[in-house]
C-alpha positions as CSV (number, residue, x, y, z in Angstrom):
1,X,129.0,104.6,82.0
2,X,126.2,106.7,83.1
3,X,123.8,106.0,85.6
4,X,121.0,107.6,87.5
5,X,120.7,107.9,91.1
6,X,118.3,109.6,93.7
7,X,120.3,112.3,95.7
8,X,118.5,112.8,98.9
9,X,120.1,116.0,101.2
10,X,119.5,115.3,105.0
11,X,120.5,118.1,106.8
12,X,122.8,116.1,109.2
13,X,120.9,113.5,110.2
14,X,122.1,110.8,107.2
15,X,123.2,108.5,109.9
16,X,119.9,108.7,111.3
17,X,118.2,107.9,108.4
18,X,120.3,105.1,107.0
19,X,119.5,103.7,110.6
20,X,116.0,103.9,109.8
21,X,116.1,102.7,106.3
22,X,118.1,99.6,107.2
23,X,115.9,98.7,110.1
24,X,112.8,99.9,108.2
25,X,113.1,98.0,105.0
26,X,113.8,94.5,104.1
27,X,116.3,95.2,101.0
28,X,119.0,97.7,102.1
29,X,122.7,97.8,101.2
30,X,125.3,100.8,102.1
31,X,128.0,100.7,99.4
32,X,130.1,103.2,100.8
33,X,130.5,106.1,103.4
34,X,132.5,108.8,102.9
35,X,133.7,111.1,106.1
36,X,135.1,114.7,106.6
37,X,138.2,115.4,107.4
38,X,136.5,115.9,111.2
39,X,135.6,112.0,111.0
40,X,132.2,112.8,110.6
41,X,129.8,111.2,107.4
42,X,129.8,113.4,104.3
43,X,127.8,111.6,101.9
44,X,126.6,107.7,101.6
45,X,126.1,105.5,98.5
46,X,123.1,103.0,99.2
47,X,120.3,101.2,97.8
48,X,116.6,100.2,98.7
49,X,115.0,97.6,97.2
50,X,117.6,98.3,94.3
51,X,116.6,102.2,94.0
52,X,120.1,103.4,94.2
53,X,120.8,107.0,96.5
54,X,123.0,108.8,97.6
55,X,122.8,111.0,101.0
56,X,124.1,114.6,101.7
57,X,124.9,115.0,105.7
58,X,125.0,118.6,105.5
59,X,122.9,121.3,107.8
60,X,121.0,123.7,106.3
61,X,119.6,123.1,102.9
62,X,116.6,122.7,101.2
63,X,113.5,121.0,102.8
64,X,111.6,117.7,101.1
65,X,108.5,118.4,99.3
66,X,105.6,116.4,97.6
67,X,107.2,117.4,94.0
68,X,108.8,114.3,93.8
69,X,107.8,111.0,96.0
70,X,109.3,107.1,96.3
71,X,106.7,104.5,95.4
72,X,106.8,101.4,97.3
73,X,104.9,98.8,95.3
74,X,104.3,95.8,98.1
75,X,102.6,92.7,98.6
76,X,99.8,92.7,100.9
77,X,97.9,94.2,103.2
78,X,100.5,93.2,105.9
79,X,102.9,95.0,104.4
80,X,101.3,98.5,103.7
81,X,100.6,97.9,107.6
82,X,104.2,97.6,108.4
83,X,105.4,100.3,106.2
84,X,103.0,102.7,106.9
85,X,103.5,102.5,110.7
86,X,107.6,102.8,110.3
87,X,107.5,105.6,108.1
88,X,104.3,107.5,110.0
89,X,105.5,106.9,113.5
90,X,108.1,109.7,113.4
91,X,106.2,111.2,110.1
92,X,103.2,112.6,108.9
93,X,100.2,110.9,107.2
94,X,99.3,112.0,103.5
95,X,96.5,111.1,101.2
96,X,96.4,107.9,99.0
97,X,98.9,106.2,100.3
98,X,101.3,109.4,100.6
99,X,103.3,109.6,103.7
100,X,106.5,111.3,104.9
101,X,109.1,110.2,107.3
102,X,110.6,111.7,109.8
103,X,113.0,113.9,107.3
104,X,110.5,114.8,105.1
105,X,110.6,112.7,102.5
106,X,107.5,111.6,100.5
107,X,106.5,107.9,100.3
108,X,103.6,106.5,98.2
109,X,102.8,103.0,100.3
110,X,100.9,100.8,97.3
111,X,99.5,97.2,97.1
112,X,99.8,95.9,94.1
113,X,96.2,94.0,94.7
114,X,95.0,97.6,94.6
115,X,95.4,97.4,90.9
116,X,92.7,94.7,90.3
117,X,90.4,97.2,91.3
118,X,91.5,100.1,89.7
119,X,92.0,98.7,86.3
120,X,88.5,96.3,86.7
121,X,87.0,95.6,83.6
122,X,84.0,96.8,84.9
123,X,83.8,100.4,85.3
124,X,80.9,100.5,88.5
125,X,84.1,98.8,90.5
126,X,86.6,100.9,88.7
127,X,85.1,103.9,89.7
128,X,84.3,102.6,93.5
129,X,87.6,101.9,93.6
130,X,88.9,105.4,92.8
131,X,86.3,106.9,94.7
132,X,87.4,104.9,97.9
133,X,91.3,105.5,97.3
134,X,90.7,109.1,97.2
135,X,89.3,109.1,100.8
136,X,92.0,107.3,101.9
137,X,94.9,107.7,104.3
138,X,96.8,104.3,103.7
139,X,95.6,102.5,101.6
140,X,93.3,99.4,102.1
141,X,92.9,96.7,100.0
142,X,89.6,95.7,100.8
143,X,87.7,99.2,101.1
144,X,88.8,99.6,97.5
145,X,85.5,97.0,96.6
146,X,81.9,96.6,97.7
């Protein structure tokens, strides 16, 4: 059967950032590892939150970019706290909830409470909200309302 899965190239720092993954998010399982000939980890079959991957551990290679990001739809304000600070600590800060971790990999860190706002039936707080997400870092739930 065919099935689609996220392939994620970390120049040889996969156990490194299954590490981080496992400690950083509440939902991760490692399916398999599979090792070189010189005992050390080829590639990794794992999933967060259900989002299936699978990890390259092999130098050299291209570098991340914002092409393509991973959405984390959470619950709470808490939660976009927690997040944010794992994945910023070793990372880099982006716009609108973007961030990168330490590898280079794009996250978007969003509440889903932020949709009440953005899809308002009133367009006044529709448009404060999208006004106020744009000038954001992280995202907070209650600057996106007067």
């Amino acid at each position: 059967m065919t099935t689609l899965k996220t392939f994620l190239w970390f120049g040889g720092e996969l156990d490194d950032a299954l590490d981080f993954y496992s400690s950083t998010f509440t939902d991760v399982v490692v399916h398999n590892k599979d090792y070189l000939d010189s005992g050390e980890l080829f590639t990794a079959d794992f999933a967060i939150h259900g989002h299936e991957f699978i990890g390259l551990n092999w130098g050299g290679g291209p570098s991340f970019n914002d092409a393509i990001s991973l959405s984390l739809n959470v619950d709470g304000q808490d939660e976009v706290d927690r997040l944010w600070a794992a994945i910023t600590a070793d990372g880099s800060e982006g716009q609108c909830g973007w961030c990168h971790d330490k590898w280079g990999v794009t996250w978007q860190v969003s509440p889903i409470q932020m949709r009440t706002w953005l899809a308002h039936s009133d367009p006044d707080v529709r448009a404060y909200a999208n006004q106020a997400l744009r000038s954001m870092t992280k995202i907070v739930i209650d600057d996106l309302h007067a």
